[in-house]
LUMTORBA-899238 format. One record per residue (C-alpha): residue in three letters; x negated, y negated, z. Coordinates in steps of 0.001 Angstrom, whole numbers, plus 500000, padded with zeros to 6 digits. Each point is the difference from the previous one (the first is absolute). Layout:
<pts>
ALAXYZ ...
</pts>
This chain:
<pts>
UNK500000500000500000 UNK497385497326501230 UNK498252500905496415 UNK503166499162498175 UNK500781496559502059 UNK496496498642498692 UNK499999501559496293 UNK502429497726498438 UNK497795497234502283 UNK496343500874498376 UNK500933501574496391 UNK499477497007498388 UNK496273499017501572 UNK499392504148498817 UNK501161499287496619 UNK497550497731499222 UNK496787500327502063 UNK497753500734497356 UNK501555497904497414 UNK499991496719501335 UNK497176497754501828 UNK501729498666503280 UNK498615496369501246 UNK500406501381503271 UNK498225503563501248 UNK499321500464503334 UNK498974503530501952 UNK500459501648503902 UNK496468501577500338 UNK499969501952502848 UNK496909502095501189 UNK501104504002500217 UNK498970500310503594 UNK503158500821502082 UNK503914499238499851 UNK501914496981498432 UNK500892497751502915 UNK502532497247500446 UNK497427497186499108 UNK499053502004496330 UNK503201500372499500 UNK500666496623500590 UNK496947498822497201 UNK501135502646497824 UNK503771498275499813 UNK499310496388499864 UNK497434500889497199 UNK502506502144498547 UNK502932497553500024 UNK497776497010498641 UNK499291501853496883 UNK503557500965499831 UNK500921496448500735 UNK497976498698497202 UNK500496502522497263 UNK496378501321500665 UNK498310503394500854 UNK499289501503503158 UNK496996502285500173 UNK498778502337502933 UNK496502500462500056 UNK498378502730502635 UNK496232498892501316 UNK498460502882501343 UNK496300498950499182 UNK499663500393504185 UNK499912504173499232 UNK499253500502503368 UNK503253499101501454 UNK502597501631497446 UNK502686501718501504 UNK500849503051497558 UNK503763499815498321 UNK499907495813501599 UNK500500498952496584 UNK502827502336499029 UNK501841499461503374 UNK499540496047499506 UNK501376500741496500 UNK502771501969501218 UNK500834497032502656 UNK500109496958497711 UNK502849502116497449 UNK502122500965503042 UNK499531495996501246 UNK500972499186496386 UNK496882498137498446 UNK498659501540496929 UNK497135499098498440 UNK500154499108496343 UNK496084501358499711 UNK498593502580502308 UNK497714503047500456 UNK502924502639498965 UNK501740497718497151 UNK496886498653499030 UNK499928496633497514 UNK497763497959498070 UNK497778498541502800 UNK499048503499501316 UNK498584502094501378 UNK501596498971503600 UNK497841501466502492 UNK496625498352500401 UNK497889503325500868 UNK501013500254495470 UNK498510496891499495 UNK497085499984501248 UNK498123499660496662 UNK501710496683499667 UNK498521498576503200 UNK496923501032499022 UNK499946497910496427 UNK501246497249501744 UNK497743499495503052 UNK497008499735497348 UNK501699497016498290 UNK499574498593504121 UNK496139501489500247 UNK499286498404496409 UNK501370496451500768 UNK498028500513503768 UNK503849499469501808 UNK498657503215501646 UNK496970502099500851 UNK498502503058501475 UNK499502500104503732 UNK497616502843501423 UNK500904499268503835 UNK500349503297501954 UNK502611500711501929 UNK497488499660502740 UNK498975496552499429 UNK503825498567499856 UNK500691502071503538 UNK496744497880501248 UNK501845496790498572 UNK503064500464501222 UNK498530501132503895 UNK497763497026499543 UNK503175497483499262 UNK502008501164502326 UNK497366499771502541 UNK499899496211499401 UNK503691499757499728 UNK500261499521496682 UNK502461501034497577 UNK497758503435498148 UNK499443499503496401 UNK497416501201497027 UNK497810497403499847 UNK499459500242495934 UNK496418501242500454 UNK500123501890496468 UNK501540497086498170 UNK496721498280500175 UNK497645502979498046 UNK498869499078496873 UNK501360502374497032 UNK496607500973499676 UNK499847501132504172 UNK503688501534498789 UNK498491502012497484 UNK497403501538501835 UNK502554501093503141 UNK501648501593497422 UNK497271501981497791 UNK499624501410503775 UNK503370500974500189 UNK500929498476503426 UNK503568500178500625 UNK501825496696499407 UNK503419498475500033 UNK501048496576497402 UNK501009497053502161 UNK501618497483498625 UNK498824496108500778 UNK502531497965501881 UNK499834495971499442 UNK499534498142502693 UNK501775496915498762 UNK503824500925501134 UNK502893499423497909 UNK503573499822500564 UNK502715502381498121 UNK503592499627499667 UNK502184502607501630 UNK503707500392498988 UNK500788500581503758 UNK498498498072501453 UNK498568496523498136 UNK496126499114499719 UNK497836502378502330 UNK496152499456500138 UNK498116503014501948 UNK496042499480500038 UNK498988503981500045 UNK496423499201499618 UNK499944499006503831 UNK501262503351501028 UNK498697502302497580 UNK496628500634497493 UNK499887500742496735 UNK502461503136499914 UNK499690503556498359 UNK501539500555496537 UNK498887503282499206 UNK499208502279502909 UNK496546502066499827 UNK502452503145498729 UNK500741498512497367 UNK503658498884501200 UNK501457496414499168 UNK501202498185503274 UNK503620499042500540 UNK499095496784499011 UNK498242500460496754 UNK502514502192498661 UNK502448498259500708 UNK499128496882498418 UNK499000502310496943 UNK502780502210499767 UNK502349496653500039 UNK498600498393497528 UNK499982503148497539 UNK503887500578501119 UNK500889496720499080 UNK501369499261503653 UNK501331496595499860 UNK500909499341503955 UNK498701502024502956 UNK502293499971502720 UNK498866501905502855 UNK499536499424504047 UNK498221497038501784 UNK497720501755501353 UNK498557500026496703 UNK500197496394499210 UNK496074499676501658 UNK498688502356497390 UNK501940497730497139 UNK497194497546499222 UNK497510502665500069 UNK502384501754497105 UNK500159496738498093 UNK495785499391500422 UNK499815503421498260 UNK502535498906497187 UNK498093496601499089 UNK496761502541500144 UNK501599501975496811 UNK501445497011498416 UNK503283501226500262 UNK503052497962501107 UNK501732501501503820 UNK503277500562500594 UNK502276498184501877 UNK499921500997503865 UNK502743499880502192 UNK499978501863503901 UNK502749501179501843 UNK500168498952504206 UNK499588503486502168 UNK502439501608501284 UNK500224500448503814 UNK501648502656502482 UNK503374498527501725 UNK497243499274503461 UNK497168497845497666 UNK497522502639499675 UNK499108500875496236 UNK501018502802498056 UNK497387502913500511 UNK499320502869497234 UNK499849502365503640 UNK503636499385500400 UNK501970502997498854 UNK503140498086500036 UNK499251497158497174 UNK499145502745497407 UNK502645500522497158 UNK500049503702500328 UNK501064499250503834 UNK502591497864498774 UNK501486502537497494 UNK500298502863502751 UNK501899497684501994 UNK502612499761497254 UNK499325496345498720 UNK501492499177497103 UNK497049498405497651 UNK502659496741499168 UNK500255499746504033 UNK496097500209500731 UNK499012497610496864 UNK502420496836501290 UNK498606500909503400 UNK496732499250498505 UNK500835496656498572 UNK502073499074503218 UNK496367499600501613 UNK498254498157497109 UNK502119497753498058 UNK499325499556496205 UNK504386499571499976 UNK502556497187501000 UNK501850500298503182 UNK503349500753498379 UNK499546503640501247 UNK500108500066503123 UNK502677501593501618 UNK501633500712496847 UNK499692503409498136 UNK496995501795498097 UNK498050498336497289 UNK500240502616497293 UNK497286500844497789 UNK501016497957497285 UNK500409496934502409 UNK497112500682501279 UNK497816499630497207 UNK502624497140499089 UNK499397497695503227 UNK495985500451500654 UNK498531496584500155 UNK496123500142500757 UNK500617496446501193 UNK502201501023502574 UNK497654502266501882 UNK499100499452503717 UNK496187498574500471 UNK500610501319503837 UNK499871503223501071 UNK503569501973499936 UNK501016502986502981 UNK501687502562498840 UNK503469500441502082 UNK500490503875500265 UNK503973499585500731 UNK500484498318496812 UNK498567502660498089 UNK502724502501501686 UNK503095497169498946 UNK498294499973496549 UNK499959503678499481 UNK503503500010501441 UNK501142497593497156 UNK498354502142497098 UNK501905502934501657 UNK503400498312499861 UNK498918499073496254 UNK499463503338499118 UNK502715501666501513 UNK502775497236497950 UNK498393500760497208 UNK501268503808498473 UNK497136500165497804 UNK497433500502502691 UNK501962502934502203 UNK498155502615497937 UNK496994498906501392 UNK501097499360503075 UNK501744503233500539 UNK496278501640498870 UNK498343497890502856 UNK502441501051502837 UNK500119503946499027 UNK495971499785499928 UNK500046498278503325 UNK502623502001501467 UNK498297503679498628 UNK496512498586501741 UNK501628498627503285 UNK502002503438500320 UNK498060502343498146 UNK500546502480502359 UNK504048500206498911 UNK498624499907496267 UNK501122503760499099 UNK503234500597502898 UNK502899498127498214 UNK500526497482502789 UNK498942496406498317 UNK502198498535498203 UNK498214497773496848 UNK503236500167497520 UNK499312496052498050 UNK503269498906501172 UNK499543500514503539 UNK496410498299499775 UNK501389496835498407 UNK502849500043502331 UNK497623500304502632 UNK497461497069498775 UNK503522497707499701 UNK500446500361503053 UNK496829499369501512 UNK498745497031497585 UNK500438497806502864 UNK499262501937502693 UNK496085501251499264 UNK497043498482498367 UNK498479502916498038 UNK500766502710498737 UNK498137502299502910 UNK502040499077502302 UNK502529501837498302 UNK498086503155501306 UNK499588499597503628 UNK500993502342502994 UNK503027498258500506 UNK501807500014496576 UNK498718503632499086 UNK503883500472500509 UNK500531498254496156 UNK497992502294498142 UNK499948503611502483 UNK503356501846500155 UNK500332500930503861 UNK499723503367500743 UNK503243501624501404 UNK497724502222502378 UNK498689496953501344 UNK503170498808500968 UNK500812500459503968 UNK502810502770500589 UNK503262498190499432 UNK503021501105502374 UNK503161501310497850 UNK502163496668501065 UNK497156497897498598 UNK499383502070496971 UNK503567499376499444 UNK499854496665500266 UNK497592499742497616 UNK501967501849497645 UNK502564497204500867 UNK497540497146499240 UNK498691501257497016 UNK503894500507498780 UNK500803496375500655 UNK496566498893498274 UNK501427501984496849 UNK502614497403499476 UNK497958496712501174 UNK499049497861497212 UNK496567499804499024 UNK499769496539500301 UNK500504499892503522 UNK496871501943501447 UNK498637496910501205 UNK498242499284503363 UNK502272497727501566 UNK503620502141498509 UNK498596502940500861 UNK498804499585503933 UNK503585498482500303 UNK501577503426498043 UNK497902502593502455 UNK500941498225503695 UNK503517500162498754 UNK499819503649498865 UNK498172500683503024 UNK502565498622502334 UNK503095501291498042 UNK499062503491499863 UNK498383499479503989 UNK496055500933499290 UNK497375497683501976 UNK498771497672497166 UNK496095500852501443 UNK500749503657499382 UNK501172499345496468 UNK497177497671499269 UNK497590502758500936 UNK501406502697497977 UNK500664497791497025 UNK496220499203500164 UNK498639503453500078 UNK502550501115496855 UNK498599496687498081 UNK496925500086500635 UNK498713502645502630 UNK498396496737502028 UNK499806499642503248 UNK499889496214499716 UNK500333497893496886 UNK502156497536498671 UNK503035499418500681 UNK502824502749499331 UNK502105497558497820 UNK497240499210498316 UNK498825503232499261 UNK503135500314498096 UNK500119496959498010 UNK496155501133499002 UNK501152502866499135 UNK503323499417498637 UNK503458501843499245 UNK498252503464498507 UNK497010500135501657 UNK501539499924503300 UNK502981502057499030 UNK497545502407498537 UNK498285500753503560 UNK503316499643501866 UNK501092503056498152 UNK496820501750500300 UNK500078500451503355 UNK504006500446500681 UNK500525502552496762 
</pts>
């Protein structure tokens, strides 16, 4: 179903993505070392609906030149994530497209051509330092309380000096010379931002001594060949920018526009942490989020949209790619407020359930959750999963739960498990028969009238006309219904249930 909602929504930008040059390309380029969290997810969207926004591409890019800290199957899982959430990539390592290939460790060959261009024009050079010798530097600085930093020893040999270090075959890494003359960059975010990095940092590595480009240098690289025309990404980034830009006026080539989005923070202030098992997507989809719900939860916390939402429904995906206004995005830090992601996904369940086209799939959902929660009643003919009852059921409890778990808990096992009759206390003949007598009236009730409030009012008068204590009633309606010991309400039960379901147990145990 969720592929279906976005098909009509992305066919067109499909169509035509290798057929048409788009003025604007930009690309999520996350690093394959663990789970998509809350804060990717919320890069990959923005990114995702500003290319949308703007009749451009959207590109994801995987950067695993850091081999030593790839998780194996990250990249399919973070793959598998961004369809459920509903962003797909126009160009990517499974679809492929004309930028490609889409994983740096495949383009390494590239990096390799271009860092000479950088060695050639003397933007960069060969630096023999052992790792030794930078440990002694960095004990050294921090000894005098000073921020550690190379102190561009190498960038000082003569090519000549180079040479020779390198008919010896010493081990080397390229570094790439940083100016020390700061200047200012615009950010769509955030205005004019000036960062002097040459205070806090030397000259830094480009190409590590196995070979491997840094994050930095293939990134600026891999942009430029991709075309990328805006880089939105987080502002924790936006000190590395002018080092990005220093490496583009090194090539010649012309940088993107760079825009960075606030951070996110946890509900108390404290930042959102990669450790925390609750902000990863995957955690999110076992809870039974709905990926509509979790995606305006995401923009709840950092802007980029007018105020016209609030309190009002879901922004669709259309109007979501619709209303995105870069300009409109917070420069503050946003918290994320975990009870509005429950009334979101409450609102996307309510949607679903009005609309008949999507009971299929949610009939699907609830017999897979049910058949896991209960697994042990799987094979004895005692849940009940007919597609009427489950929509019947979800009507009923639109307003009542927030996902679709909590459809499965101890206390409503009675929707889904037919009681067993054996599990029913030993009823005396007199109340056997009045349960024949109950479930003979019931007969002739209109459905329409197993309701809560009609239906308490119905049992204390049937109670007191045929002279059973209403507690006594209660108690054996409950363990026919449901075989609970506590639970909701009896009425309730009922109205849950409805006219045949609870006719249908009735006469179970009294036949």
């Amino acid at each position: 179903m969720q592929r279906n909602i976005l098909r009509a929504a992305n066919f067109q930008f499909l169509q035509r993505r290798f057929f048409k040059k788009y003025h604007v390309r930009v690309r999520f380029a996350p690093s394959p070392t663990g789970h998509l969290h809350l804060g990717g997810l919320r890069t990959a969207l923005y990114n995702y609906l500003f290319a949308r926004n703007n009749n451009g591409t959207f590109i994801l890019r995987i950067e695993d030149t850091d081999q030593t800290r790839i998780v194996p199957g990250a990249v399919e899982k973070l793959q598998d994530d961004l369809l459920w959430a509903g962003i797909i990539p126009d160009e990517d390592p499974t679809r492929g497209g004309p930028t490609g290939p889409y994983v740096q460790s495949s383009r390494l060959e590239l990096y390799k051509e271009q860092v000479l261009k950088l060695l050639n024009n003397e933007s960069a050079y060969y630096c023999f330092c052992t790792e030794t010798r930078l440990n002694l530097l960095r004990k050294e600085a921090i000894k005098c309380g000073q921020i550690p930093k190379y102190d561009n020893r190498c960038r000082h040999f003569s090519k000549e000096e180079a040479k020779e270090m390198l008919k010896k075959n010493s081990s080397y890494c390229i570094r790439f010379k940083l100016s020390s003359t700061p200047k200012p960059f615009y950010d769509m975010v955030y205005g004019e931002v000036l960062h002097d990095i040459s205070k806090t940092e030397g000259d830094p590595v480009i190409i590590k001594s196995d070979g491997y480009p840094t994050y930095h240098f293939a990134n600026v690289v891999d942009d430029h060949f991709m075309e990328i025309s805006h880089v939105l990404r987080g502002v924790e980034w936006q000190i590395s920018t002018p080092k990005h830009i220093m490496l583009y006026n090194a090539f010649g080539w012309d940088p993107p526009k760079y825009g960075h989005l606030p951070l996110i923070l946890n509900a108390d202030g404290s930042k959102l942490s990669k450790r925390q098992g609750d902000i990863k997507i995957e955690s999110f989809r076992e809870q039974g989020i709905f990926p509509l719900a979790l995606l305006n939860y995401v923009i709840s916390a950092g802007g980029g949209f007018h105020k016209e939402q609030q309190n009002q429904n879901l922004y669709s995906y259309q109007e979501l790619i619709k209303k995105f206004d870069i300009n409109k995005l917070k420069v503050n830090s946003g918290k994320l407020m975990p009870e509005k992601l429950l009334e979101f996904n409450k609102l996307e369940m309510i949607n679903l359930v009005r609309n008949e086209k999507n009971h299929k799939f949610l009939t699907e959902r609830i017999k897979r959750l049910v058949l896991k929660a209960f697994s042990e009643r799987k094979n004895d003919g005692s849940l009940q999963l007919d597609d009427h009852h489950i929509i019947s059921t979800l009507k009923w409890s639109q307003n009542r739960i927030s996902t679709l778990n909590d459809l499965v808990t101890e206390e409503l096992a009675f929707l889904w498990i037919i009681p067993n009759i054996a599990s029913v206390p030993n009823i005396q003949t007199e109340c056997s028969n009045t349960i024949k007598l109950l479930n003979a009236e019931l007969v002739e009730i209109d459905a329409s009238n197993y309701k809560t409030d009609w239906m308490i009012s119905y049992l204390r008068e049937f109670a007191e006309k045929n002279k059973i204590p209403f507690a006594a009633l209660m108690k054996i309606l409950r363990s026919i219904l449901s075989g609970l010991k506590v639970g909701p309400p009896v009425a309730e039960m009922m109205e849950i249930l409805g006219k045949d379901r609870t006719l249908l147990r009735l006469q179970r145990c009294v036949s």
